[in-house]
Biopython code that builds the backbone (N, CA, C, O; Angstrom):
import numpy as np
from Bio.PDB.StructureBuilder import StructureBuilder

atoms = [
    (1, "UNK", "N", (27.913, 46.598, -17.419)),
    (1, "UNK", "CA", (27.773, 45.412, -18.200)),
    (1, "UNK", "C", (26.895, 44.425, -17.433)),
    (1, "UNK", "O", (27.267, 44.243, -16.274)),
    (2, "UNK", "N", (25.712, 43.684, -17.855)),
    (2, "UNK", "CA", (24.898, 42.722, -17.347)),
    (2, "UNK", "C", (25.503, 41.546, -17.289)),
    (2, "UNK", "O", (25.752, 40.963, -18.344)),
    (3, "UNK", "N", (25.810, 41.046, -16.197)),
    (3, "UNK", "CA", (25.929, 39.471, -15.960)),
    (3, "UNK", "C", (25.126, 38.328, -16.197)),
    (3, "UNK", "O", (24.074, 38.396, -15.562)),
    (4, "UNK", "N", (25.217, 37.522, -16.735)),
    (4, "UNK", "CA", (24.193, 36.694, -17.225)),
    (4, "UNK", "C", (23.832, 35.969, -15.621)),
    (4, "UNK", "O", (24.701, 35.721, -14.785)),
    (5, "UNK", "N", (22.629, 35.759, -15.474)),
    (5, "UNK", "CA", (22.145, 34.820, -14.587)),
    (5, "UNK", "C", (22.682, 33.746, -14.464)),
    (5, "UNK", "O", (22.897, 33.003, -15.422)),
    (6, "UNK", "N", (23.052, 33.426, -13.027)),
    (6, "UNK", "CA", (23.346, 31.405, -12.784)),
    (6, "UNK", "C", (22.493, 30.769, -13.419)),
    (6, "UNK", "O", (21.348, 31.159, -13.647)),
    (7, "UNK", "N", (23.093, 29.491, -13.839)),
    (7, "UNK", "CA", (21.849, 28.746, -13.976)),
    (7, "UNK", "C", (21.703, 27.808, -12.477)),
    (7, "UNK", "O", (22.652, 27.730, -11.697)),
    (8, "UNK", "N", (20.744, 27.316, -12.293)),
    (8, "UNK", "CA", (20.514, 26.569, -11.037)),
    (8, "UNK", "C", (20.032, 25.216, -11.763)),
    (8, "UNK", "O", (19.593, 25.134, -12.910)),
    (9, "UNK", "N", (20.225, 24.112, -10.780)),
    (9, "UNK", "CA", (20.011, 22.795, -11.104)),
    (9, "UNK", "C", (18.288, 23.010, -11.472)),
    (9, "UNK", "O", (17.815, 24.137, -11.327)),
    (10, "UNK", "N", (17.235, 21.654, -12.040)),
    (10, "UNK", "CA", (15.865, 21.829, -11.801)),
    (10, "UNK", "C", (15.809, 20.942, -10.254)),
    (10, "UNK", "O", (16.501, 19.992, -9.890)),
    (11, "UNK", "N", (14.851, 21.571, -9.637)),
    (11, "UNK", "CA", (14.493, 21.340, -8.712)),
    (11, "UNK", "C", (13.672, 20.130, -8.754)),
    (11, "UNK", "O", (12.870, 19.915, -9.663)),
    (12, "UNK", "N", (13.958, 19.006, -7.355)),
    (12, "UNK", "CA", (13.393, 18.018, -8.035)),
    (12, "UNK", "C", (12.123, 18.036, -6.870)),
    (12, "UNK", "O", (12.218, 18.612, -5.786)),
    (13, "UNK", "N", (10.915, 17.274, -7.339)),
    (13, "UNK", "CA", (9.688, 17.029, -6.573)),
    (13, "UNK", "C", (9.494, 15.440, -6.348)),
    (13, "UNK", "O", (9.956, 14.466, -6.943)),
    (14, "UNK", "N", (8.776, 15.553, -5.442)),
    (14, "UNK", "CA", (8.399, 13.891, -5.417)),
    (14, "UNK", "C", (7.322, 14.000, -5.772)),
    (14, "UNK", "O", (6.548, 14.957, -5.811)),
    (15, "UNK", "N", (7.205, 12.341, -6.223)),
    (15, "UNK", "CA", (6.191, 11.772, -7.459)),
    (15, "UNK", "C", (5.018, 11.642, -6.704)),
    (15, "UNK", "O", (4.881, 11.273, -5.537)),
    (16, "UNK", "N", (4.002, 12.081, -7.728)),
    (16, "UNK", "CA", (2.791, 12.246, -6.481)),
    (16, "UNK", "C", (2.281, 10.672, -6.676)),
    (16, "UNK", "O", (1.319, 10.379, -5.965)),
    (17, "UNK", "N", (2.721, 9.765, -7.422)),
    (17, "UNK", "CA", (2.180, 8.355, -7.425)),
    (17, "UNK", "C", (2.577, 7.579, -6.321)),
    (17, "UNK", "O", (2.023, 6.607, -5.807)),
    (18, "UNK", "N", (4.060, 8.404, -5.920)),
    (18, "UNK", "CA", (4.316, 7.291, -4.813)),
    (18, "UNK", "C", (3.863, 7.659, -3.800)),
    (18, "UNK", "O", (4.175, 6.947, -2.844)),
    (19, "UNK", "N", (2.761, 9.130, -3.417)),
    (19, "UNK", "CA", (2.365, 9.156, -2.031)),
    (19, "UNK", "C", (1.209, 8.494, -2.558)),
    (19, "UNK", "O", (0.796, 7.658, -1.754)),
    (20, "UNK", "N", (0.653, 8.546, -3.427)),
    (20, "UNK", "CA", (-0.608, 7.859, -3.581)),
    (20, "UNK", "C", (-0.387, 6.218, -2.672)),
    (20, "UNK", "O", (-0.924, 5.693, -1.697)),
    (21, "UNK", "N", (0.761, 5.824, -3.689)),
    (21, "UNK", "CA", (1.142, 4.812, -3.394)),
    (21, "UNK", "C", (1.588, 4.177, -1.585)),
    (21, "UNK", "O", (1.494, 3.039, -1.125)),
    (22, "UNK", "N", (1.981, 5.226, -1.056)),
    (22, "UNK", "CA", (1.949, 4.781, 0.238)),
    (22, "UNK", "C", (0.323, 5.070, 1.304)),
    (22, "UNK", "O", (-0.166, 4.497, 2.278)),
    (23, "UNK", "N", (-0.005, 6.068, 0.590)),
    (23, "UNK", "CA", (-1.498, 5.979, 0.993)),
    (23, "UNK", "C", (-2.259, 5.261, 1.182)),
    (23, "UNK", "O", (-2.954, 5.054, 2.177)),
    (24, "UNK", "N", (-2.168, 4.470, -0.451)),
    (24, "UNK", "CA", (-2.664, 3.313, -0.306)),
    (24, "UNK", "C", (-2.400, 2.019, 0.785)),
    (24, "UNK", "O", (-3.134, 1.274, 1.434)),
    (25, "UNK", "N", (-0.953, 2.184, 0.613)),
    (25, "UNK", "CA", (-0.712, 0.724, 1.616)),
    (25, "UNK", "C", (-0.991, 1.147, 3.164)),
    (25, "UNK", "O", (-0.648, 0.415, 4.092)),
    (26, "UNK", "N", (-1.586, 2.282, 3.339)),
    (26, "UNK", "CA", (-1.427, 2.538, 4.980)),
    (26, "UNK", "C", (-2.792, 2.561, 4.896)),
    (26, "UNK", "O", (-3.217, 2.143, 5.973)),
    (27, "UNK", "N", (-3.770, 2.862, 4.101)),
    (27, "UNK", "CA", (-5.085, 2.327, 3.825)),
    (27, "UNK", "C", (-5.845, 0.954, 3.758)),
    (27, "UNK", "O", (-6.964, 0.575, 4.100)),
    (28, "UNK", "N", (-4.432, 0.208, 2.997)),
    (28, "UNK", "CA", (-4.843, -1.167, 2.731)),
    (28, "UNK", "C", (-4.773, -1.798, 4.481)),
    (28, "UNK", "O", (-5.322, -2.836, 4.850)),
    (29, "UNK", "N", (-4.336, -1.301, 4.954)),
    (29, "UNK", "CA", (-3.857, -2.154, 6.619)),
    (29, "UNK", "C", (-5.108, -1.816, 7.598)),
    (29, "UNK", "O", (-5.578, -2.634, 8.389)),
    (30, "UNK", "N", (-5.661, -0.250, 7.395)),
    (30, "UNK", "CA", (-7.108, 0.183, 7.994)),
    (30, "UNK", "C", (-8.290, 0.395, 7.846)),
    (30, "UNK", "O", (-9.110, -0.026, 8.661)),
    (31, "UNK", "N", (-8.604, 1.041, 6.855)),
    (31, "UNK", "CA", (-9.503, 1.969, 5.966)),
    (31, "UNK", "C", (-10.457, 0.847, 4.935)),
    (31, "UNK", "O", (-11.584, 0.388, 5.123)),
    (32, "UNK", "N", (-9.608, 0.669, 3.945)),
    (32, "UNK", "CA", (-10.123, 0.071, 3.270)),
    (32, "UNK", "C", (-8.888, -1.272, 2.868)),
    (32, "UNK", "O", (-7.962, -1.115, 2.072)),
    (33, "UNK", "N", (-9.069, -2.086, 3.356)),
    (33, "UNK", "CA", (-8.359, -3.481, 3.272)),
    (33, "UNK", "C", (-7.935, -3.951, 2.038)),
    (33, "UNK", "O", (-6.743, -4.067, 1.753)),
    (34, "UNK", "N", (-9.098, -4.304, 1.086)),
    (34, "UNK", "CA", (-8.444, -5.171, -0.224)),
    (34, "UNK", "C", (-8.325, -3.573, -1.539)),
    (34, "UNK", "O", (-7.527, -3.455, -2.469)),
    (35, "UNK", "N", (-8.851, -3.104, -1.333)),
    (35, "UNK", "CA", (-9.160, -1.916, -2.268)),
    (35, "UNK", "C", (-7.927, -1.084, -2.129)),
    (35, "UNK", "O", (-7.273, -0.773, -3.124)),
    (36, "UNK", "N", (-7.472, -0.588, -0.500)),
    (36, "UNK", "CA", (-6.073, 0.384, -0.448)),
    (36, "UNK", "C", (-4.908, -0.597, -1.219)),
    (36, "UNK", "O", (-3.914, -0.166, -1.804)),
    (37, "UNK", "N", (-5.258, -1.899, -1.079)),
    (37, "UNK", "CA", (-3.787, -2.425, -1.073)),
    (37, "UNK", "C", (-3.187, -2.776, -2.535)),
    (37, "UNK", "O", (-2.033, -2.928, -2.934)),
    (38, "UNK", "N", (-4.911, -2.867, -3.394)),
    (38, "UNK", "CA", (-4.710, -3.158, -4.763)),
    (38, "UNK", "C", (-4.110, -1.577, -5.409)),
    (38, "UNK", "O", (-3.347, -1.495, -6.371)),
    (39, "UNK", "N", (-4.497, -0.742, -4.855)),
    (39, "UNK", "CA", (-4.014, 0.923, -5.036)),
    (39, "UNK", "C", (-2.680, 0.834, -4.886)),
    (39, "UNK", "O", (-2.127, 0.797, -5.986)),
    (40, "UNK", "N", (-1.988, 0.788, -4.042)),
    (40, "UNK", "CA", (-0.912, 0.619, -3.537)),
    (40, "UNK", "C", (-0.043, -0.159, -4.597)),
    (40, "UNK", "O", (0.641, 0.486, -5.391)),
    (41, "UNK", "N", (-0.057, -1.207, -4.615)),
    (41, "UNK", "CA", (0.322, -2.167, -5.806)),
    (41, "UNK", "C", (0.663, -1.353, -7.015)),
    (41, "UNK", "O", (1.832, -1.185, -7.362)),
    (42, "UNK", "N", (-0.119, -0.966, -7.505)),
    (42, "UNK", "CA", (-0.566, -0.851, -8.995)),
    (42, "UNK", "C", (0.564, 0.901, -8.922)),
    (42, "UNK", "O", (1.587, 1.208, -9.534)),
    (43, "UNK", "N", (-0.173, 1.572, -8.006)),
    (43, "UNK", "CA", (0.691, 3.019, -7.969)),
    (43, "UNK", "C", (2.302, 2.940, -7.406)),
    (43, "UNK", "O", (2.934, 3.940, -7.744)),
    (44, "UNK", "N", (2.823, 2.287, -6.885)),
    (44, "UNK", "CA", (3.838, 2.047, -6.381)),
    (44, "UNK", "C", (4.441, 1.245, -7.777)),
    (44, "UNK", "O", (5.391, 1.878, -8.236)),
    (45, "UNK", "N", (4.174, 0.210, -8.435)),
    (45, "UNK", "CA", (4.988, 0.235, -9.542)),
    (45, "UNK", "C", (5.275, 1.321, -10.511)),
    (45, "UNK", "O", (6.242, 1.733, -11.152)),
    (46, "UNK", "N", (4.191, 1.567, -10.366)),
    (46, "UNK", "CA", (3.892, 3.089, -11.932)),
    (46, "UNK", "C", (4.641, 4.250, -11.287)),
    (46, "UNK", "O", (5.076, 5.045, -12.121)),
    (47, "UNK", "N", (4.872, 4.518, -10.160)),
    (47, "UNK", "CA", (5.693, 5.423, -9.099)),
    (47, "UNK", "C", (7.155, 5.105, -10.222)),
    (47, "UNK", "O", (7.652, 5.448, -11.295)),
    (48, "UNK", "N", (7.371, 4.084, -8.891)),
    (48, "UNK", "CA", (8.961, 3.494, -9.566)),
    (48, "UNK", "C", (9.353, 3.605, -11.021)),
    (48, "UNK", "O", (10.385, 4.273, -11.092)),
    (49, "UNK", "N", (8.992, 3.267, -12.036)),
    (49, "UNK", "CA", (9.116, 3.582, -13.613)),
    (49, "UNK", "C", (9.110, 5.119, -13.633)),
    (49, "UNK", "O", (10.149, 5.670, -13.998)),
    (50, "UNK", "N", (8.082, 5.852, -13.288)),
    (50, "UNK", "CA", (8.269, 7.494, -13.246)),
    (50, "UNK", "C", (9.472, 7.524, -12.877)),
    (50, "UNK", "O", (10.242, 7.600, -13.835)),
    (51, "UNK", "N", (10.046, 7.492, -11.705)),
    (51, "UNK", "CA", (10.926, 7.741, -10.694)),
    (51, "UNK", "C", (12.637, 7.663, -11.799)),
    (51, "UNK", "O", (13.699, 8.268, -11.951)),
    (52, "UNK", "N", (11.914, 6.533, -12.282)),
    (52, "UNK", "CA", (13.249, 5.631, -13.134)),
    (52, "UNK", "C", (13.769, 6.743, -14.036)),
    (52, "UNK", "O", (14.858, 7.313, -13.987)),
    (53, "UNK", "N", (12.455, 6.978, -15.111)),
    (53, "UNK", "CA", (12.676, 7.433, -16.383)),
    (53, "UNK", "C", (12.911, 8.886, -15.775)),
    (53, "UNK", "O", (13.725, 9.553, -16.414)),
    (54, "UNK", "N", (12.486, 9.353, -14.928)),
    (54, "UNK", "CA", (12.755, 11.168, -14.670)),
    (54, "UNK", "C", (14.053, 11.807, -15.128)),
    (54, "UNK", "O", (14.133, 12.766, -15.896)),
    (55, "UNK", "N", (15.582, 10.819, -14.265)),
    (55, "UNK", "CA", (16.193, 11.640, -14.738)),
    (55, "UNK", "C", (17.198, 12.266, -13.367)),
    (55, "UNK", "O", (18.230, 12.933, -13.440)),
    (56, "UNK", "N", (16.616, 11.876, -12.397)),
    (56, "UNK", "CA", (16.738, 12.448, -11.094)),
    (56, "UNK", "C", (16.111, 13.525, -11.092)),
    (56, "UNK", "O", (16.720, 14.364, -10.428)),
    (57, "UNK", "N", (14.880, 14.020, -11.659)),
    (57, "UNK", "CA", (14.187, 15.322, -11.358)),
    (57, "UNK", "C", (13.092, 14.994, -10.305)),
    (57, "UNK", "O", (12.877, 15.779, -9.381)),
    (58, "UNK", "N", (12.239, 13.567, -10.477)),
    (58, "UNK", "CA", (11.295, 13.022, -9.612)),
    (58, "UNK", "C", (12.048, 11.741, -8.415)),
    (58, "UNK", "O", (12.601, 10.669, -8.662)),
    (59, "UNK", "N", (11.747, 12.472, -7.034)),
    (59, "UNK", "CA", (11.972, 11.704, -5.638)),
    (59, "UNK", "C", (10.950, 10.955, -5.641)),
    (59, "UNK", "O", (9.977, 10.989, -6.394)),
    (60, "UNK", "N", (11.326, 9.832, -4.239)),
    (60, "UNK", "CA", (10.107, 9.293, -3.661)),
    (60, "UNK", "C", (10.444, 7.735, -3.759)),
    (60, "UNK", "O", (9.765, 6.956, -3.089)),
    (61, "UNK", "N", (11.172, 7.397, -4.335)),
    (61, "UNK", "CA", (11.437, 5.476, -4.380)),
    (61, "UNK", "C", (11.128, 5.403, -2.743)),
    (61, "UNK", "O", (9.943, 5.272, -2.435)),
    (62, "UNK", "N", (11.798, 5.455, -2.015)),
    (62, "UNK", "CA", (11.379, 4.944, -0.829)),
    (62, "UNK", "C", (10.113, 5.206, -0.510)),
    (62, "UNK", "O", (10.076, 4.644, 0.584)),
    (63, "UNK", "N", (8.952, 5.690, -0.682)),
    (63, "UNK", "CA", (7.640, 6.087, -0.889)),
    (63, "UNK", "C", (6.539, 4.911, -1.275)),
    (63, "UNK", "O", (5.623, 4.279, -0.748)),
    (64, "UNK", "N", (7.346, 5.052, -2.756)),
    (64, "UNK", "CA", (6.932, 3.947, -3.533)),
    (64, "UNK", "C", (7.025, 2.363, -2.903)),
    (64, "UNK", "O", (6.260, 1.400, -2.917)),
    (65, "UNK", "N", (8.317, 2.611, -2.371)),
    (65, "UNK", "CA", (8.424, 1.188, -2.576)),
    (65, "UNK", "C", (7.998, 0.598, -1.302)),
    (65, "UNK", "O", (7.705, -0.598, -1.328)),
    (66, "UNK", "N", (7.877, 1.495, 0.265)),
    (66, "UNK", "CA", (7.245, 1.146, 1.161)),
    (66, "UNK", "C", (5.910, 0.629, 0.811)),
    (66, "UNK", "O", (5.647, -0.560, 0.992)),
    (67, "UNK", "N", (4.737, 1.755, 0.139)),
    (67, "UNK", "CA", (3.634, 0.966, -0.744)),
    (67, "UNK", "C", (3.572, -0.160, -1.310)),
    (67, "UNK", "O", (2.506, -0.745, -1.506)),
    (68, "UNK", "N", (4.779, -0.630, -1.664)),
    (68, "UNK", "CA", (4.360, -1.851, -2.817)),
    (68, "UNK", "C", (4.774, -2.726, -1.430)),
    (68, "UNK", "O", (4.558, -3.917, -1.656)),
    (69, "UNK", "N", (5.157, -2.570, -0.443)),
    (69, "UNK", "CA", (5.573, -3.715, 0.143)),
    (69, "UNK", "C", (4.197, -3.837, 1.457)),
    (69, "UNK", "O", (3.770, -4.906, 1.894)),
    (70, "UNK", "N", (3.733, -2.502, 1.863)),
    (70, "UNK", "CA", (2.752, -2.619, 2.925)),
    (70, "UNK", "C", (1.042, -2.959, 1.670)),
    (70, "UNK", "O", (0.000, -3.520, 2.007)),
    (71, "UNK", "N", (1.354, -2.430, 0.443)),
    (71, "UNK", "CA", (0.020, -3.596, 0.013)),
    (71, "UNK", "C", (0.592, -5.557, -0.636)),
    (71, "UNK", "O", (0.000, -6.630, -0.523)),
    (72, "UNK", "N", (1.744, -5.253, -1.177)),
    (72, "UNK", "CA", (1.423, -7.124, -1.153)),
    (72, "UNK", "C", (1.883, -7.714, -0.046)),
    (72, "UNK", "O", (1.904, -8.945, -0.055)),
    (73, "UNK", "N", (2.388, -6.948, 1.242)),
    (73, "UNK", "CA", (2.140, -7.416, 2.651)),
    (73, "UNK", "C", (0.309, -8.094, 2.945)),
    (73, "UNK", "O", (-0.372, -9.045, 3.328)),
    (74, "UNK", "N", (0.313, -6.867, 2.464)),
    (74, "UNK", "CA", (-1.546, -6.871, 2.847)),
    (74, "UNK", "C", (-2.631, -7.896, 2.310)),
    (74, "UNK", "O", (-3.520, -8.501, 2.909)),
    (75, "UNK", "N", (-2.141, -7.879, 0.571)),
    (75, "UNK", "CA", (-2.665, -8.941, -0.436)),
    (75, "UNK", "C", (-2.307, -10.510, 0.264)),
    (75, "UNK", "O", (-3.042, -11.382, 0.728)),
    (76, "UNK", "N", (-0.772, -10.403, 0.091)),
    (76, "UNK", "CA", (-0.729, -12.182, 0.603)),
    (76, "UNK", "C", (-1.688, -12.515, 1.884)),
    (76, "UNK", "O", (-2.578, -13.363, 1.814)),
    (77, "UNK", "N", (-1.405, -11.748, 3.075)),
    (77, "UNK", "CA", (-1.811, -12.586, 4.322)),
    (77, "UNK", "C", (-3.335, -12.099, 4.278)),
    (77, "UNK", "O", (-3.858, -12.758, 5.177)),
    (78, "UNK", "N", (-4.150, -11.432, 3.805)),
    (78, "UNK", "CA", (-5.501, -11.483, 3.262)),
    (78, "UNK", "C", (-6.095, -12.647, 2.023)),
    (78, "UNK", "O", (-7.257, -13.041, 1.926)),
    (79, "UNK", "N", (-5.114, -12.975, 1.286)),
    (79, "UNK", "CA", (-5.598, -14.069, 0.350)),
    (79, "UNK", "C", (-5.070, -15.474, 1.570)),
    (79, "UNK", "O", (-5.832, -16.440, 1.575)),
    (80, "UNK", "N", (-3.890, -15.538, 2.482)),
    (80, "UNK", "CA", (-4.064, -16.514, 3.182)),
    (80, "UNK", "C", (-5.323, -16.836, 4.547)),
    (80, "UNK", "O", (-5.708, -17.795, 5.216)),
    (81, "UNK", "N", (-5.570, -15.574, 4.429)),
    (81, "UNK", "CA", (-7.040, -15.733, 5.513)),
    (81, "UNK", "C", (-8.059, -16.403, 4.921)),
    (81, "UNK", "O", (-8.803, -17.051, 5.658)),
    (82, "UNK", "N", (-8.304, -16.386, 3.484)),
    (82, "UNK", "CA", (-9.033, -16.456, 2.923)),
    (82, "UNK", "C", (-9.463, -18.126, 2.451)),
    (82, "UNK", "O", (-10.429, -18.885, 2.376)),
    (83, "UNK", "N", (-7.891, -18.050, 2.191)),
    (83, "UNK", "CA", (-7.593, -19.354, 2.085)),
    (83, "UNK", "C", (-8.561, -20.732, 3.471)),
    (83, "UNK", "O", (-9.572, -21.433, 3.479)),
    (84, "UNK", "N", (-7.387, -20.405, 4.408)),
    (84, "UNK", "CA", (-7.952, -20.900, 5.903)),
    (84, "UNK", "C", (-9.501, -21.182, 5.855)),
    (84, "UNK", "O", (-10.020, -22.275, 6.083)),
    (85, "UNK", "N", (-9.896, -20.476, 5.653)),
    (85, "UNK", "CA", (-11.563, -20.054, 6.156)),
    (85, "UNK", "C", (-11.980, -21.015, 4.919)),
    (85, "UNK", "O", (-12.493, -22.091, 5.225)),
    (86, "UNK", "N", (-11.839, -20.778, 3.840)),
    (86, "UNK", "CA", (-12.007, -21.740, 3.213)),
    (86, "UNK", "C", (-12.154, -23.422, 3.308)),
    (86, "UNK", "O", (-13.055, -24.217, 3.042)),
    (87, "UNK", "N", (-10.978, -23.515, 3.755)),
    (87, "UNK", "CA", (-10.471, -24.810, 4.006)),
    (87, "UNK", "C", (-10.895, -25.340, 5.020)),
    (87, "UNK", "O", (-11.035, -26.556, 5.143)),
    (88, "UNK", "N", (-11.163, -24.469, 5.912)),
    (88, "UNK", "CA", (-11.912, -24.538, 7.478)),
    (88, "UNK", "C", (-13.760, -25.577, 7.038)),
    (88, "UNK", "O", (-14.379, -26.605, 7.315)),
    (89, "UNK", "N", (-13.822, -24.510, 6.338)),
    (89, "UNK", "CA", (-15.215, -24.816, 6.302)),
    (89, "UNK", "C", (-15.551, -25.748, 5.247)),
    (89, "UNK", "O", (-16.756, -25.867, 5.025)),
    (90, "UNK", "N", (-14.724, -26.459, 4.525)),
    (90, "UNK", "CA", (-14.501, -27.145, 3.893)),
    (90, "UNK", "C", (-14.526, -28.227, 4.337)),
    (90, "UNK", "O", (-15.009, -29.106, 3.623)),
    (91, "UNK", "N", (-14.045, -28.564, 5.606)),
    (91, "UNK", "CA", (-13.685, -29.641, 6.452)),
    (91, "UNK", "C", (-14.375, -29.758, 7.452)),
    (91, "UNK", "O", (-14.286, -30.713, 8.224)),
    (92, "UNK", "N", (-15.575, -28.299, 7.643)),
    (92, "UNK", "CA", (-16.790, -28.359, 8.498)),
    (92, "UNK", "C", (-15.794, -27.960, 10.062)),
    (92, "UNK", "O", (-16.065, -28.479, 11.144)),
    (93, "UNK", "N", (-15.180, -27.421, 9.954)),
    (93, "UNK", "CA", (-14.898, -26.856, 11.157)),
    (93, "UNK", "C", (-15.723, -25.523, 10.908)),
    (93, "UNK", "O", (-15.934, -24.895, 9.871)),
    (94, "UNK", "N", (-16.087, -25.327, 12.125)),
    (94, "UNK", "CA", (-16.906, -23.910, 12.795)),
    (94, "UNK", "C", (-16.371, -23.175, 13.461)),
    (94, "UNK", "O", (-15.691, -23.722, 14.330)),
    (95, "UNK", "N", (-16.360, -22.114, 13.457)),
    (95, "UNK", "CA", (-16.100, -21.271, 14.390)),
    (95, "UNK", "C", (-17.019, -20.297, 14.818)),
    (95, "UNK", "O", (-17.598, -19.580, 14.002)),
    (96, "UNK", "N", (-17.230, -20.198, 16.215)),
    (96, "UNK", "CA", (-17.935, -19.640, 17.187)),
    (96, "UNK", "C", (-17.699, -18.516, 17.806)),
    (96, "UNK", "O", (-16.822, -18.952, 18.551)),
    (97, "UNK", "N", (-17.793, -17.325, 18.110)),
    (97, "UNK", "CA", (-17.555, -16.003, 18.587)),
    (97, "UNK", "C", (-18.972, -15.849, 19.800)),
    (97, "UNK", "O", (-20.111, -15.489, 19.505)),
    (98, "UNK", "N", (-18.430, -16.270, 21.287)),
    (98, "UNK", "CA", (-19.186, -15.642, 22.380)),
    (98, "UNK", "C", (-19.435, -14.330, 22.337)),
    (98, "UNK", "O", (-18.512, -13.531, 22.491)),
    (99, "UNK", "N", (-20.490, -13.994, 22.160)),
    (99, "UNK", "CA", (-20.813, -12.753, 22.028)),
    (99, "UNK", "C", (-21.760, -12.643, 23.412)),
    (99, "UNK", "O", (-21.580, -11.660, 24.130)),
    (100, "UNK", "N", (-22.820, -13.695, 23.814)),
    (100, "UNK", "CA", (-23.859, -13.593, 24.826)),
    (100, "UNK", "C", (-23.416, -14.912, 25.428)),
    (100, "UNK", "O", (-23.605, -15.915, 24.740)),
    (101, "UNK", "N", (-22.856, -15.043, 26.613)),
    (101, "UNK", "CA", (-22.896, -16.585, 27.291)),
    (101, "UNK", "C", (-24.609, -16.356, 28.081)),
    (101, "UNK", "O", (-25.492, -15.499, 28.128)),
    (102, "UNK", "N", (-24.381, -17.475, 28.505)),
    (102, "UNK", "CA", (-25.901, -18.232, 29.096)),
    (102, "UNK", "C", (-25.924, -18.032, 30.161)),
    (102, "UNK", "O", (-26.954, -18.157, 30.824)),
    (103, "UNK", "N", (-24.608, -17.597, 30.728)),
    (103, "UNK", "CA", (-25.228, -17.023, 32.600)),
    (103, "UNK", "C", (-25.358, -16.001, 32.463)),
    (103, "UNK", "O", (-25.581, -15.579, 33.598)),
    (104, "UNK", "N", (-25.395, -14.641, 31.329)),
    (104, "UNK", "CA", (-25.950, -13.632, 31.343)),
    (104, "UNK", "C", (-24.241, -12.292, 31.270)),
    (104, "UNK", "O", (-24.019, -11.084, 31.182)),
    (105, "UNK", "N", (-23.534, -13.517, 31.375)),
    (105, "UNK", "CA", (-22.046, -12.581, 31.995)),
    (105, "UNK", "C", (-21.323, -12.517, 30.525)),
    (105, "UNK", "O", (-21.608, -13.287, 29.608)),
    (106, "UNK", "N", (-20.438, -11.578, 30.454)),
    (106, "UNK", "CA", (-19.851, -10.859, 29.027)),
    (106, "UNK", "C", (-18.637, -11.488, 29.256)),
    (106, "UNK", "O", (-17.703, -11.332, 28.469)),
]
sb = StructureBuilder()
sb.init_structure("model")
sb.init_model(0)
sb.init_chain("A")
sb.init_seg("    ")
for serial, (resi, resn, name, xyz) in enumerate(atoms, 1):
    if name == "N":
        sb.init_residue(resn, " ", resi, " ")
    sb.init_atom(name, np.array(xyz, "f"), 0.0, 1.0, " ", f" {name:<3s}", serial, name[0])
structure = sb.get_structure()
């Protein structure tokens, strides 16, 4: 007599948005600065909603959500640089970078 086969749970995978998504934010910090981090952002939410609606078939929240935090890590204190420099020069402060002093010495 044939035994019917187990069934086995589905096997679950992680979401390939949220490696995108941490890619991005480990990009946004080296590689490519404003571009990884807007990646990051955008895939790390869309991660999380996958993640949500799956079902428990799709892993990876912690993935995701490291991404969303190492790009609007990245976004804020890049829009506050931005800021500064702004404001800097706004107010006619300069800034100077020795690159060659005048006695010839580095």
């Amino acid at each position: 007599m044939n035994q019917p086969y187990p069934s086995y749970p589905p096997g679950s995978r992680t979401s390939t948005l949220a490696i995108i998504s941490l890619i991005g934010g480990i990009t946004g910090w080296s590689i490519l600065p404003f571009l990884g981090s807007i990646v990051a952002v955008i895939t790390g939410h869309m991660a999380q909603s996958e993640i949500k609606k799956s079902g428990g078939t799709l892993t990876g929240k912690g993935m995701a959500t490291a991404g969303l935090i190492l790009g609007y890590l990245a976004l804020v204190l890049g829009i506050c640089g931005l800021c500064f420099f702004i404001i800097m020069s706004v107010l006619g402060i300069t800034f100077s970078l020795p690159l060659v002093s005048n006695s010839g010495y580095y």
